[in-house]
C-alpha positions in Angstrom: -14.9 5.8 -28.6 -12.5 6.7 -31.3 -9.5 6.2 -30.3 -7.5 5.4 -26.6 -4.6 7.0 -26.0 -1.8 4.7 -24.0 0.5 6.4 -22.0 3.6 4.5 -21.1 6.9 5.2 -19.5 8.1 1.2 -20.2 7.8 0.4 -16.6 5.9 -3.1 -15.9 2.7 -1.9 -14.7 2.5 0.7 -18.2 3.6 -2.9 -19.5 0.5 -4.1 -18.4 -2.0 -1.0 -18.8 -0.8 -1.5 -22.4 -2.3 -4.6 -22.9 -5.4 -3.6 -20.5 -5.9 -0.9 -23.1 -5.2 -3.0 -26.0 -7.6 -5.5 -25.1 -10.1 -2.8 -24.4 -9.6 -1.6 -27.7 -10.4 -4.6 -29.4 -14.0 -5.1 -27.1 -14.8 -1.7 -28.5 -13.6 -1.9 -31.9 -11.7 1.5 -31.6 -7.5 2.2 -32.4 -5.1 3.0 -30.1 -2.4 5.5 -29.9 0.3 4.8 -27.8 2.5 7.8 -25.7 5.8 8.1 -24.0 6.5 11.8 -22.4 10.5 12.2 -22.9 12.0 13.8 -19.2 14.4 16.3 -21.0 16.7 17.9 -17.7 17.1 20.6 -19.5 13.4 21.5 -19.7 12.3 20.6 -16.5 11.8 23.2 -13.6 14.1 21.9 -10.8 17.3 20.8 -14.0 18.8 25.0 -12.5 21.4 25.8 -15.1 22.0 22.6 -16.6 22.5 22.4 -20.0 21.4 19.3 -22.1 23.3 18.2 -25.2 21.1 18.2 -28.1 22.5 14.8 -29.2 21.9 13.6 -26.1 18.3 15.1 -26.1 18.1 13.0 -29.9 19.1 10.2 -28.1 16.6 10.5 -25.8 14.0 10.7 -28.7 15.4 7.8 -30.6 15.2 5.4 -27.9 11.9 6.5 -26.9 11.1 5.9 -30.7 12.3 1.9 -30.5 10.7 1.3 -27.4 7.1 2.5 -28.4 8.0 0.3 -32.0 9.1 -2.3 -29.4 5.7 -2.0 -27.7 3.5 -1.9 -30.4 4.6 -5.2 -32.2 4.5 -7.1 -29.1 0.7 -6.1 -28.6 -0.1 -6.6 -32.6 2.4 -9.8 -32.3 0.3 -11.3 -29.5 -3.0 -10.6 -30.8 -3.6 -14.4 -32.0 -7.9 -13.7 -32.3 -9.2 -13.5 -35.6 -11.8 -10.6 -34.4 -10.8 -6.9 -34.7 -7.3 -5.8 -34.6 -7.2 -2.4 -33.2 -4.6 0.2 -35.5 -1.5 1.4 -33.1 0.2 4.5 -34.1 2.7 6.1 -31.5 3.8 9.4 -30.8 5.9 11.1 -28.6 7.0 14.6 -27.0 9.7 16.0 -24.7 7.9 17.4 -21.5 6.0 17.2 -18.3 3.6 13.7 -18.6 0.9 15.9 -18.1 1.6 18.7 -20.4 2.2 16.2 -23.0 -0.8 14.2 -22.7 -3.1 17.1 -23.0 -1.4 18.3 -25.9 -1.5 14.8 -27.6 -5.6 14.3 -26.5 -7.2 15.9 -28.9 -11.0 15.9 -30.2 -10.7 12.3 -31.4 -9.7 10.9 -28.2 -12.1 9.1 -26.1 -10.2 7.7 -23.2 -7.2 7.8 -21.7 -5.7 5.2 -20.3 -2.6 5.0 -17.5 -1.1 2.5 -15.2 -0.9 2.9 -11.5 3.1 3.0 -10.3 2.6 2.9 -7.2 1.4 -0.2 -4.5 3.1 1.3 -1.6 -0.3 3.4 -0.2 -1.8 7.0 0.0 1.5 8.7 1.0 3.6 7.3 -2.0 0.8 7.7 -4.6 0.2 11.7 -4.2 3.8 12.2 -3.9 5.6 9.9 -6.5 3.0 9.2 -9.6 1.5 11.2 -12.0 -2.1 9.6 -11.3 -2.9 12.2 -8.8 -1.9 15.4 -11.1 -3.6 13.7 -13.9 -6.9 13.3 -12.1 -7.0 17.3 -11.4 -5.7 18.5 -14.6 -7.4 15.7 -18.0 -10.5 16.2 -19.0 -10.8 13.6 -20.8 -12.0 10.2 -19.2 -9.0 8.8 -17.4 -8.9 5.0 -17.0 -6.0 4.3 -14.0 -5.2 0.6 -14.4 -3.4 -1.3 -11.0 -1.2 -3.8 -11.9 -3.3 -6.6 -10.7 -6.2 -5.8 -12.7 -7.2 -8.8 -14.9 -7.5 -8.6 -18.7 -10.9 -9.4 -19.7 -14.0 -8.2 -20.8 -15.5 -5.5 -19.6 -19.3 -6.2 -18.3 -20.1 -3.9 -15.8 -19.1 -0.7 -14.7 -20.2 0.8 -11.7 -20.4 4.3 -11.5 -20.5 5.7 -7.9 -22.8 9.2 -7.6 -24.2 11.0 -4.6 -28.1 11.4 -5.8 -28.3 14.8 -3.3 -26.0 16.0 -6.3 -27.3 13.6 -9.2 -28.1 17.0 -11.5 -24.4 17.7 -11.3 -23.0 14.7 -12.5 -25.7 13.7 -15.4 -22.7 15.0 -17.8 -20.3 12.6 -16.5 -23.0 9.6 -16.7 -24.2 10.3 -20.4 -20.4 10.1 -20.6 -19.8 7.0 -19.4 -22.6 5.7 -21.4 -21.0 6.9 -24.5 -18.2 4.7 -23.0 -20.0 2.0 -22.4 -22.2 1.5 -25.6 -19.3 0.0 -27.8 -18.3 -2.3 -24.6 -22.5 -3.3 -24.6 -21.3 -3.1 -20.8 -23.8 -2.9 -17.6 -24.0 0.5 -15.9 -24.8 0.2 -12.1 -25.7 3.5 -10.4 -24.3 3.1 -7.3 -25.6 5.6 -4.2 -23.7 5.2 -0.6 -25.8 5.9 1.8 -25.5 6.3 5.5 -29.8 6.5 6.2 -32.0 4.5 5.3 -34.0 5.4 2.0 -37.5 6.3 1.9 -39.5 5.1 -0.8 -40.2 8.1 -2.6 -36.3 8.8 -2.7 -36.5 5.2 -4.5 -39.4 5.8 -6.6 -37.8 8.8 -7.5 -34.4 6.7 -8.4 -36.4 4.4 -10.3 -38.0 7.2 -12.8 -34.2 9.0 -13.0 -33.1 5.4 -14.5 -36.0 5.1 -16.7 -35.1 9.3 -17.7 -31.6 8.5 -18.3 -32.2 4.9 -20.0 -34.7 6.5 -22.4 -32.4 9.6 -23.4 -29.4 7.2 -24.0 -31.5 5.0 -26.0 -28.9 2.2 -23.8 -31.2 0.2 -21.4 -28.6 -1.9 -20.0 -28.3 0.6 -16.9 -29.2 -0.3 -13.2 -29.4 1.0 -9.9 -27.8 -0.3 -6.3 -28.0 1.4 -2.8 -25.3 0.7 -0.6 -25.6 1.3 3.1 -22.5 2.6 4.7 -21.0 5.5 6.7 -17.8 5.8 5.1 -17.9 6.1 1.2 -14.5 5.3 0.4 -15.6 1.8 2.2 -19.2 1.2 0.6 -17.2 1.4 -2.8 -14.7 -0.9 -1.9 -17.1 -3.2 -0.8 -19.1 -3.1 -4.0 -15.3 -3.6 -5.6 -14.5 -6.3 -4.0 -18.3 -8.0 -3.8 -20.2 -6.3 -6.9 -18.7 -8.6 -9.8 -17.7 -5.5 -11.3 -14.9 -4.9 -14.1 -14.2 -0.9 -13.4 -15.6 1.8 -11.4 -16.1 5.2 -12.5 -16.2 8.3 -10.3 -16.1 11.9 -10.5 -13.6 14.0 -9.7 -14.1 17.7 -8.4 -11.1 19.9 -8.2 -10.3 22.0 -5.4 -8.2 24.5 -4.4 -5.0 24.1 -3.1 -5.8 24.3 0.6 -9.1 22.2 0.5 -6.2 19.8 -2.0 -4.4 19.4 1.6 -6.8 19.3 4.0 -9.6 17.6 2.1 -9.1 14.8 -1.2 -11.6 13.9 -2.7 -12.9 10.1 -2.6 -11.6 9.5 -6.1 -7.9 10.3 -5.4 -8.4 8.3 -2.1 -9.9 5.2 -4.2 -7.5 5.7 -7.0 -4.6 5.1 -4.4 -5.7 1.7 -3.4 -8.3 0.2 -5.5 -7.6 -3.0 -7.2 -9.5 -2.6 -10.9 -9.4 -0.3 -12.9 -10.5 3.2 -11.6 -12.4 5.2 -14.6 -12.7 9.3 -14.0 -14.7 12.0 -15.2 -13.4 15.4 -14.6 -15.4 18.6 -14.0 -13.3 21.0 -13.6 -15.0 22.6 -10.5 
């Protein structure tokens, strides 16, 4: 992991990602860049015919400016270890969060990292965050902090797969091994199941970890079966039971129809979940 990109609008909660992804940092021994996407009226689709004074637009800029300053020396500031002190740059951009942040992640990004804005369910998360448009449209690993999620190292990280579909999503686990390396976290494989397993669908498990394990050259990856007809519930069991520090998931896009009638478990987790929520997006 080279280097985590922030994002922050100054809210509490991007308060508090911030120092999520700041301690993160440090655990991994990578920098940080920190990112504020300026809302310019003039730029944005529904702003009609308004017209935006360019010095106000510069104003817009330069306070964006102090407050990322602002943010960076309170995390160096409060930094009081005498291990690894992550560099923080800052940048930002006038334009839709999401257009900005895929402009700004580039090759030498490893991880993004967001806070959750919204605590007020399902409903209010698809309609008033960026979390949800970010899932469908980064491919770069999104990290989706809650702002109740403690700051501490990261030990384990559960990565929740569908072994019917396990050839799909190797891509997304040698990923999250990548991820996990610098952390020396635990990887825990996690399978919900609604049928009870057979032993050669375990054996079979058992040599996939060994595959995996020995590709990676990382042996500190496990394997849990968790019995359950509802997914979304099996995970949040294993959240709230698991002793783990975040879970990772896949995300699938759809179209705009099976979007409505169908979201996938990792927008339903992401609107609810209480630690951080890792994703891997696949495009398809």
């Amino acid at each position: 992991m080279k280097t985590i990109l922030i994002t922050t609008d100054f809210s509490p909660n991007a308060a508090h990602a911030a120092a999520y992804g700041y301690n993160l940092a440090k655990q991994a021994k990578a920098n940080i860049m920190l990112a504020n996407a300026i809302n310019i009226p003039a730029e944005m689709p529904q702003s009609g015919m308004i017209v935006w004074p360019m010095e106000q637009e510069n104003e817009l800029m330069d306070g964006s400016t102090t407050e990322l300053q602002k943010l960076k020396a309170h995390l160096e500031q409060n930094d009081y270890s005498d291990n690894f002190r992550p560099s923080v740059s800052y940048v930002n951009e006038a334009g839709r969060v999401t257009d900005v942040i895929e402009h700004i992640a580039d090759k030498n990004i490893g991880l993004i990292v967001i806070g959750k804005h919204s605590s007020d369910g399902l409903s209010t998360f698809l309609l008033g965050n960026h979390c949800s448009t970010l899932i469908d449209t980064v491919n770069k690993p999104l990290l989706i902090v809650p702002e109740a999620a403690p700051i501490k190292p990261v030990k384990k990280i559960a990565f929740g797969f569908d072994f019917n579909h396990i050839n799909k999503q190797l891509d997304s686990i040698y990923q999250l091994i990548a991820l996990a390396k610098p952390l020396n976290a635990d990887i825990l494989l996690t399978h919900v199941y609604k049928e009870q397993q057979s032993t050669s669908l375990q054996l079979m498990t058992d040599e996939l970890i060994t595959d995996i394990s020995n590709k990676a050259n990382y042996p500190h990856i496990y394997y849990r079966a968790i019995k359950n007809s509802d997914t979304e519930k099996g995970l949040n069991w294993l959240c709230e039971h698991g002793h783990i520090d975040i879970l990772a998931m896949e995300h699938r896009h759809y179209n705009f129809i099976e979007d409505i009638l169908n979201l996938s478990h990792t927008q339903k987790m992401a609107a609810h979940i209480a630690i951080p929520l890792l994703v891997f997006h696949t495009g398809n």
